[in-house]
N, C-alpha and C positions, 0 to 999 in steps of 0.2 A: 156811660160813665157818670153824667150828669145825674140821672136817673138814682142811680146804685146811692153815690152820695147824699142824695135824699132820703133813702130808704134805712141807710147807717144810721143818718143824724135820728132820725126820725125815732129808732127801735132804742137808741143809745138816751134818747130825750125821755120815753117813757119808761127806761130802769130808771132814770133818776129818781122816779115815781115812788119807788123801793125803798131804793138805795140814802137817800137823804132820811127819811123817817127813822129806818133801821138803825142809821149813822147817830143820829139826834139819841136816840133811846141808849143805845150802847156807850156814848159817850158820855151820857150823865152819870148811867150805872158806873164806868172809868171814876169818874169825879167823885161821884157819892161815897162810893168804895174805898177811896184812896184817903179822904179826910180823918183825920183821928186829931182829937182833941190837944195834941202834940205839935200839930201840921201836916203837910200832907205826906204820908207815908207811903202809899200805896199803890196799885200800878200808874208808872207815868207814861208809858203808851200800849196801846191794846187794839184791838181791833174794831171798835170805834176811829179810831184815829184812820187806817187803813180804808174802812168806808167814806171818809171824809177827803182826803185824798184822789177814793174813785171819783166820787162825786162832784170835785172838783174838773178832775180831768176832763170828766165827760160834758159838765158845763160848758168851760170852754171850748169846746169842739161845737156844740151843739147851737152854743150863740153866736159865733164865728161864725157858722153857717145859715144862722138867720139872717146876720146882716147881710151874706151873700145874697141870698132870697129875695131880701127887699131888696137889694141891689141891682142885682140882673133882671127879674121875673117882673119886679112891678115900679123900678127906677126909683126907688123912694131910698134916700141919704140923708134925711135931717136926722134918724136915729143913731146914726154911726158912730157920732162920739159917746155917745150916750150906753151906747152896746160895749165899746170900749172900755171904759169906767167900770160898769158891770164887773165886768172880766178881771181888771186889775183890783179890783176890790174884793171878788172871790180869792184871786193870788196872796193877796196881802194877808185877807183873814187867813187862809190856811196858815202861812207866815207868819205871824205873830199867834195861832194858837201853840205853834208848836213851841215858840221859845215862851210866851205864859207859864206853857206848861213844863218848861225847864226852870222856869225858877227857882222851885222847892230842890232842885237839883243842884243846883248854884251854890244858892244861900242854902244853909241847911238850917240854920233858927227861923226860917221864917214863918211866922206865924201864923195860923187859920185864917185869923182876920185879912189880913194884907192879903194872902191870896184870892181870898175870896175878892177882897175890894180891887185889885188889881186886874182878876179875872173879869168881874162883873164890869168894870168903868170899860176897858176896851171892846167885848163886845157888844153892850150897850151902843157904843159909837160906832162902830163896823154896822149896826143892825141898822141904826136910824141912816146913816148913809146908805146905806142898800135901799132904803126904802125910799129915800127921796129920788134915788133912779129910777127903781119902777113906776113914782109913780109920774117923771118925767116922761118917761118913756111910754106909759098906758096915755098919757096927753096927747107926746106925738103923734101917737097912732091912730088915735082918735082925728085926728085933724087932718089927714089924709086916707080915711075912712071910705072916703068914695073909687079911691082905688086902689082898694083891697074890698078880698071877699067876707063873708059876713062868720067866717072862723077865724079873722081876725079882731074884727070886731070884740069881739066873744073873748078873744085873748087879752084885749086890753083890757076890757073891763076885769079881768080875774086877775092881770099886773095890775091895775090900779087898787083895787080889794088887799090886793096881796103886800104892796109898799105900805098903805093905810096903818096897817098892823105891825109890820115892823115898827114904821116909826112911832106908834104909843110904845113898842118896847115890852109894856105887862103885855100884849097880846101876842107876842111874834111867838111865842110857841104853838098855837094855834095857827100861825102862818105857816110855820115850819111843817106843822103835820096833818096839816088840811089841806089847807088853798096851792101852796107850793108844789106837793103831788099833782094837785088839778089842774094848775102850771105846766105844768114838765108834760104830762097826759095829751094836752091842748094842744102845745108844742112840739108834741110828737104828730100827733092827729095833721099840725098844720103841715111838716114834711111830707108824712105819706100821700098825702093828698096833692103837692105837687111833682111827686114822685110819679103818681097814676097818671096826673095828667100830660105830664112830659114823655110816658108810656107811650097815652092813646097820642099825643100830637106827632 
């Protein structure tokens, strides 16, 4: 059963691979689309939004059962809060994209500008938060290095890479559609691989 949960986390870590890219691309097309020199007209949710969503759900499952991993497999709990945070911050951003994105729904004069400035100041701040946990989290891992295997290692370093970016902010698109897939990949790689070995033990 131990095993199986591995192998779930593991294949559900690497759609994120996908699925987060696809979500990011779709949801801007959503944004772009929708603006009209008026305010925003245009679709307020779409399947973008729905990818975001997945993507979410599967995080949290996926990082849940990492802090398992380090929990049980290699005793290591100074990450815990940390994974925690994570998780509620993925919750919240999906949370506040959706009512953002109601606003034009609310208020109906609201204007291009304010949405935009409203849109951009929130996740701005969701982003640079996110990013100070990865790159909290790529520290602790590092610091307990010697016991874990060297595809963890490998993992921190690509969470540290990967917070770096968010928090400049101009760069976290490029987090989003680069490094973050190589995240998720990694992350899958780490399950399956103690999925095998809980196999052969």
């Amino acid at each position: 059963m131990e095993s199986s949960k591995y192998q779930l986390a593991g294949w559900l870590a690497i759609s994120q691979a996908v699925v987060l890219p696809l979500a990011y691309i779709l949801k801007s097309l959503q944004i772009y689309l929708g603006i009209s020199p008026f305010g925003y007209d245009g679709p307020k949710f779409g399947p973008g939004d729905l990818l975001i969503i997945t993507y979410t759900c599967f995080f949290i499952y996926t990082f849940s059962m990492f802090r398992n991993l380090l929990n049980e497999r290699y005793n290591v709990h100074s990450i815990d809060l940390l994974i925690i945070i994570a998780i509620l911050l993925s919750i919240v951003s999906l949370i506040f994209s959706f009512l953002v994105q109601s606003i034009p729904m609310i208020f109906g004069g609201l204007t291009d500008y304010a949405f935009r400035t409203i849109y951009l100041a929130y996740t701005a701040i969701l982003i640079i938060a996110a990013g100070v946990v990865q790159i909290l989290i790529s520290v602790k891992l590092l610091m307990v290095k010697k016991s874990l295997n060297d595809l963890f290692n490998a993992f921190a370093y690509v969470t540290l890479a990967t917070g770096i970016l968010e928090v400049s902010v101009v760069l976290a698109p490029l987090a989003v559609l680069v490094l973050i897939p190589v995240w998720c990949v990694m992350l899958g790689m780490i399950f399956l691989r103690e999925k095998e070995e809980a196999e052969f033990v």
